[in-house]
C-alpha positions as CSV (number, residue, x, y, z in Angstrom):
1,X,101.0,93.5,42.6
2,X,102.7,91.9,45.3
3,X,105.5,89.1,44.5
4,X,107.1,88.8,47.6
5,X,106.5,85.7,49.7
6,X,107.1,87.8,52.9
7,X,104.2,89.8,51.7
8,X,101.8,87.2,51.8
9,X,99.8,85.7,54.8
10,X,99.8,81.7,54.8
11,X,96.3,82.2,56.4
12,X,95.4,83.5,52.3
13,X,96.4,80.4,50.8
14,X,94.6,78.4,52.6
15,X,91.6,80.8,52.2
16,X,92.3,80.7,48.2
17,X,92.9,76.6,48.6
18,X,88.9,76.3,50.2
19,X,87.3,78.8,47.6
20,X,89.1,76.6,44.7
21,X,87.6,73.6,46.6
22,X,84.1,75.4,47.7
23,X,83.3,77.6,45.0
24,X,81.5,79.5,47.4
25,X,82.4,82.1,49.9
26,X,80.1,81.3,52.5
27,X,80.9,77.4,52.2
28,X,84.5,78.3,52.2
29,X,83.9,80.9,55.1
30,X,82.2,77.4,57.3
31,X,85.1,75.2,56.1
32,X,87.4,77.6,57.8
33,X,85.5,78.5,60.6
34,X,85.1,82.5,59.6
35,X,82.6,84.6,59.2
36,X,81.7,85.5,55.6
37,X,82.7,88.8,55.2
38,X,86.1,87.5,56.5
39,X,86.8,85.7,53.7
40,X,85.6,88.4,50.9
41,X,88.2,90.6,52.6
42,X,90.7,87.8,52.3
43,X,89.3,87.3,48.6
44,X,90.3,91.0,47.8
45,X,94.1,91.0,49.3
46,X,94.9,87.5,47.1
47,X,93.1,89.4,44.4
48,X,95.5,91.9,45.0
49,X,98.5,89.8,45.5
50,X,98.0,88.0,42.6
51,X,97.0,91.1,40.0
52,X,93.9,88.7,39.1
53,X,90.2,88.6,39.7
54,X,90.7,85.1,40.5
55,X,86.7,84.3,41.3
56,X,83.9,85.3,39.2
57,X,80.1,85.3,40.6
58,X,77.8,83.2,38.8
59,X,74.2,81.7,39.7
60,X,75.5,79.6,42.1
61,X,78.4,80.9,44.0
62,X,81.4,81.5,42.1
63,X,83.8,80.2,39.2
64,X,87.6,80.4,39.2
65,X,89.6,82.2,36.5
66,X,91.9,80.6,34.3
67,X,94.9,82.1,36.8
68,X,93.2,80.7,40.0
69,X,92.6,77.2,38.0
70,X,96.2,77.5,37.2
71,X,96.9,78.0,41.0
72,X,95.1,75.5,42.6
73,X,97.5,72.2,42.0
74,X,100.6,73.9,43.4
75,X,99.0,75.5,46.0
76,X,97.8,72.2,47.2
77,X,100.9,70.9,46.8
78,X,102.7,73.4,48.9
79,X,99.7,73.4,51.7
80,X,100.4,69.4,52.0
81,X,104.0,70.3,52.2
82,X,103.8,72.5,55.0
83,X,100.8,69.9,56.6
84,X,103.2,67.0,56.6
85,X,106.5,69.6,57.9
86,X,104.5,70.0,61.0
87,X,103.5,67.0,61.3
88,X,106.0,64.5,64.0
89,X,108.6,62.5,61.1
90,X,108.0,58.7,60.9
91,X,110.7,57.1,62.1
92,X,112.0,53.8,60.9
93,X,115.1,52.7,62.7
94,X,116.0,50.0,59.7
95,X,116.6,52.7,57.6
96,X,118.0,55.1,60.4
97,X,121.1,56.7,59.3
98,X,122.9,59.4,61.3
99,X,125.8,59.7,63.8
100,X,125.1,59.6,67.4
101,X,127.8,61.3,69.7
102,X,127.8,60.2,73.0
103,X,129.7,61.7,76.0
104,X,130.8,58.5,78.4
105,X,133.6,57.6,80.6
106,X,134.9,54.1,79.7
107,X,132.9,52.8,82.9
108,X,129.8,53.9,80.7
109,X,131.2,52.0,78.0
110,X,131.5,49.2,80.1
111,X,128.3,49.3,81.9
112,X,126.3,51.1,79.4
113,X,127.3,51.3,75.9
114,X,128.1,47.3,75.5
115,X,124.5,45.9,76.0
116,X,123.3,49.7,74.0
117,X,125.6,48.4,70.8
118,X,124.6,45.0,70.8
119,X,120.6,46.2,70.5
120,X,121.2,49.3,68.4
121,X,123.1,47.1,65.7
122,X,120.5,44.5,66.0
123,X,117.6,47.3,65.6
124,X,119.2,50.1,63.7
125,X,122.5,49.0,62.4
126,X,122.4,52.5,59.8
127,X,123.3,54.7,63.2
128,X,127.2,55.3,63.7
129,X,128.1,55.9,67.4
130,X,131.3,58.7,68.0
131,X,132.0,58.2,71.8
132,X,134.0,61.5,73.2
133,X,135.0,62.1,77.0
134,X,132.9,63.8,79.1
135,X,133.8,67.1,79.6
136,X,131.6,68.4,82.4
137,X,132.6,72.2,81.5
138,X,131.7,71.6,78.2
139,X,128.7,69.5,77.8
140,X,126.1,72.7,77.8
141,X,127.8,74.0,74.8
142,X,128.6,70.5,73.0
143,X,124.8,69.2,73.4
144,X,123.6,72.9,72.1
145,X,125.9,72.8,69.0
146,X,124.6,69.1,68.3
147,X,128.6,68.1,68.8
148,X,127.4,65.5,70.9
149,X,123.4,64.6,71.3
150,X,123.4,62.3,74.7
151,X,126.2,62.4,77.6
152,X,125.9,59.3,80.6
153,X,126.6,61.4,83.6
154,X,126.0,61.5,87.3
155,X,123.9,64.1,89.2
156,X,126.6,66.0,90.2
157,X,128.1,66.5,87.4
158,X,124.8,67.1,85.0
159,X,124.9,71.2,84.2
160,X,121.6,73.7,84.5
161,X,118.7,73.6,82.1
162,X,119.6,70.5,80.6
163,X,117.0,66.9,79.9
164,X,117.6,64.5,81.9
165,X,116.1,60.6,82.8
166,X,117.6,58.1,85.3
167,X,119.2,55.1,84.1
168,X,119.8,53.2,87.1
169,X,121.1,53.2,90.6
170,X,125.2,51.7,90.7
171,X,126.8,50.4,94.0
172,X,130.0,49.8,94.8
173,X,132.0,46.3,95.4
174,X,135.3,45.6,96.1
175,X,137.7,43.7,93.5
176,X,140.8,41.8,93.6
177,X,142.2,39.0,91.5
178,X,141.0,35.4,92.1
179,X,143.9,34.4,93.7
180,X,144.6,37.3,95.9
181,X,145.2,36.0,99.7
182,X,142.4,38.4,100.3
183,X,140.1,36.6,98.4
184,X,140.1,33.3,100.2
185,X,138.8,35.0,103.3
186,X,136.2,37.3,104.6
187,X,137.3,40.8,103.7
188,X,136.7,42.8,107.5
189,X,137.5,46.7,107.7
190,X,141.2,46.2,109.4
191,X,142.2,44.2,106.6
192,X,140.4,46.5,103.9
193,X,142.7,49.4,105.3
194,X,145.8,47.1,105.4
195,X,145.9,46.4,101.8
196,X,147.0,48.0,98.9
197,X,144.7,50.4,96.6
198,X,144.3,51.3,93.5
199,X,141.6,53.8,92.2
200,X,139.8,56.0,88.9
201,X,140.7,59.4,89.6
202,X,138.9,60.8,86.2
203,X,140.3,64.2,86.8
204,X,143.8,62.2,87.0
205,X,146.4,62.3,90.1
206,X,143.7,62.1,92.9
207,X,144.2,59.6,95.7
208,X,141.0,60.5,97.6
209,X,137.2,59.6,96.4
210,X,134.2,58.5,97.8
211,X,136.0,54.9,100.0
212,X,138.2,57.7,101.8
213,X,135.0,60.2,102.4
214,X,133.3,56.9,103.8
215,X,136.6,55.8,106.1
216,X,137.2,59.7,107.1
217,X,133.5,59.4,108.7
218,X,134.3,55.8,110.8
219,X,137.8,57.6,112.2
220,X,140.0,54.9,109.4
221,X,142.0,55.3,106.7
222,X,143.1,53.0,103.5
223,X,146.9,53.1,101.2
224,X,146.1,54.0,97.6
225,X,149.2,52.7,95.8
226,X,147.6,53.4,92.4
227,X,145.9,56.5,90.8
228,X,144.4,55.8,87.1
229,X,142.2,57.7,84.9
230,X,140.9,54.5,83.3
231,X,138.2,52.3,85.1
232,X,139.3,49.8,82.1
233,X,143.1,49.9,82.3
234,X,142.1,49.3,86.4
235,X,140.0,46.1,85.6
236,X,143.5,44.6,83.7
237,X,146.0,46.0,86.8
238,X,144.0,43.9,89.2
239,X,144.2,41.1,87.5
240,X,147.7,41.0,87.4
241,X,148.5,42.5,90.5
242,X,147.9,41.8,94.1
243,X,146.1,45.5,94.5
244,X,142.5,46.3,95.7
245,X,139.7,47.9,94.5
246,X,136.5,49.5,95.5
247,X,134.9,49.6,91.6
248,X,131.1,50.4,90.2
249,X,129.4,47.2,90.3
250,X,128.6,46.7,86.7
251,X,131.9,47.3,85.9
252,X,133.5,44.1,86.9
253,X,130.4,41.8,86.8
254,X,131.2,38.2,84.9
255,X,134.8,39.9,85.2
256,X,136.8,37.1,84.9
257,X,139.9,36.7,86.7
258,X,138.2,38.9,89.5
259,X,137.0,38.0,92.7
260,X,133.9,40.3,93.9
261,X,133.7,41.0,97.7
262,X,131.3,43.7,99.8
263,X,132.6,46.3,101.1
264,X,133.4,46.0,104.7
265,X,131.5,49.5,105.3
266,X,128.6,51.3,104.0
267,X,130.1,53.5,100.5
268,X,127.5,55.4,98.8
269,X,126.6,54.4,95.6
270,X,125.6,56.6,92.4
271,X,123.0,57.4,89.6
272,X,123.7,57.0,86.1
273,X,121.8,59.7,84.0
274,X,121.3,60.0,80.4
275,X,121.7,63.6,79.5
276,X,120.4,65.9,76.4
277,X,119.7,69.3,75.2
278,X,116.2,70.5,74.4
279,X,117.2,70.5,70.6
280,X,117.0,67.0,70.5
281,X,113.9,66.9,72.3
282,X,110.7,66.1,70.3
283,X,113.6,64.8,67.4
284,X,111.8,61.0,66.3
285,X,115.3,59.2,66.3
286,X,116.8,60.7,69.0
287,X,113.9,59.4,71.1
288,X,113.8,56.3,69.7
289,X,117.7,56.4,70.8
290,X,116.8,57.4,74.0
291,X,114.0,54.8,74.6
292,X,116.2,52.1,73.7
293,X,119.1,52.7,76.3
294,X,116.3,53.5,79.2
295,X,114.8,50.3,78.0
296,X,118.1,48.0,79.1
C-alpha cells in the first residue's frame, strides 16, 4: 500500500473525487472527459494506493466503502485548495500590506516617487516604500533576489532580460535663481557658455554630460564650476548661488526660487522606465503597484 504523496498522481484524486460524486464509472469517465476503461484503470491504482476496495458494484453503478465515504470531504477540501492556488489572488489594496523596494535616484524621487506616495497612501496606505540607489551593476541580481521589486531607470542603463514599460519622455531646461542677472534677459548660446555651471554627475567627480556632448557638436564649450551627485542638493545650491543649470524638467517645475529658461541649443532629452524582474510578473499587487505609477 502506497503512503507516499510522491507516489500518487493528482489526476487519481480527481478521478476518486468524480466517482464519490458520480457513483458511476461511465458518468465519472464523461465528467472528466475519459474513456471508460480509463477510469477503471485509475479505480484500480487508488484501490491500490489506498489498500481499500473503495467502490462496490450494485444495480445501479456503484457504492462507496466506508474508507472512500471517509475520504471524500478532505479530498474535496484539498482539490478546492489547489483550484483556488492556481487561481490569480484577489487583490485588495486597502488591506495591502508588504514592502515595496524601489531603486531611484533622488530626481526619481522628485519627479516620480512624490505624486506615486501621495496616491499609494491615499489607495493603499498598508504598503511600506524602502527606496535604495540604483546600482546599474546590481539591479539583475537585486530584482531576482526580490531585494528590490521595481527600479526607475533610463534605457541606457536598463540590463538584459529584464520587464520593462515607459513612463514618460523628460527634457531638459535650464535653471538659475530668480534673481540671477541671467534671468532678467534672454538666455542666447554666448552667454550660456559664459556663465558658471553646476551639474549631477551620479557616478560622482564628472564635469562632462549630455550639455557638453551637445556643445562639442556646435564647435562651443561651457565652465562647470560644480560637480554633485545630488539632483536635490543642486536644486538648493542654485538657489543660493549665482550658478547655472541645465536640470530634468520635472525636477525644478513650481521650483520656487528658480527661474526656468530654454536651452539656447537643442539637448537631448531622456525616457524614464519602470523596471522589474519576471518574478514579480503575473504577482496581483505588484501589478496593481505598477499600474498605479504608469497611471500618473
Amino acid at each position: 500500500m502506497a503512503h507516499d504523496i510522491r507516489t500518487l498522481d493528482l489526476n487519481l484524486l480527481k478521478t476518486l473525487d468524480a466517482l464519490l460524486e458520480e457513483r458511476s464509472v461511465t458518468r465519472a469517465a464523461a465528467r472528466l472527459g475519459l474513456t471508460q476503461p480509463a477510469v477503471s484503470g485509475m479505480l484500480t491504482r487508488l484501490r491500490d494506493a489506498f489498500g481499500d476496495p473503495l467502490f462496490i458494484r450494485a444495480q445501479r453503478g456503484i457504492v462507496p466503502t466506508p474508507r472512500a465515504q471517509e475520504l471524500a470531504a478532505p479530498l474535496r477540501q484539498a482539490l478546492s485548495g489547489i483550484e483556488a492556488m492556481l487561481q490569480p489572488a484577489a487583490f485588495d489594496p486597502a488591506r495591502a500590506d508588504f514592502t515595496l523596494g524601489i531603486a531611484a535616484t533622488d530626481y526619481a524621487l522628485r519627479a516620480i516617487l512624490v505624486p506615486f506616495m501621495a496616491a499609494l497612501r491615499a489607495r493603499a496606505p498598508g504598503i511600506r516604500v524602502a527606496v535604495l540607489p540604483v546600482q546599474a551593476a546590481r539591479l539583475p541580481e537585486q530584482l531576482e533576489r526580490g531585494e528590490i521589486h521595481l527600479a526607475l531607470v533610463t534605457p541606457e542603463s536598463l540590463p538584459p532580460g529584464l520587464r520593462a514599460r515607459r513612463l514618460f519622455e523628460e527634457r531638459y531646461v535650464c535653471a538659475l535663481r530668480a534673481g540671477h542677472p541671467a534671468a532678467a534677459a534672454p538666455l542666447d548660446l554666448d552667454r550660456f557658455c559664459a556663465l558658471d555651471h553646476a551639474m549631477v554627475s551620479l557616478t560622482g567627480g564628472g564635469f562632462l554630460g549630455v550639455t557638453d556632448e551637445a556643445l562639442a557638436r556646435l564647435g562651443r564649450q561651457r565652465r562647470v564650476s560644480l560637480s554633485v551627485m545630488s539632483f536635490l542638493a543642486l536644486v538648493e545650491i542654485l538657489r543660493e548661488s549665482d550658478l547655472i543649470a541645465v536640470v530634468p524638467e520635472r525636477l525644478v517645475a513650481g521650483a520656487a526660487g528658480l527661474a526656468l529658461r530654454p536651452p539656447p541649443l537643442d539637448i537631448p532629452g531622456f525616457t524614464k522606465l519602470a523596471v522589474w524582474h519576471e518574478r514579480t510578473q503575473r504577482d496581483p499587487g505588484h501589478r496593481w503597484v505598477r499600474a498605479l505609477l504608469a497611471g500618473l
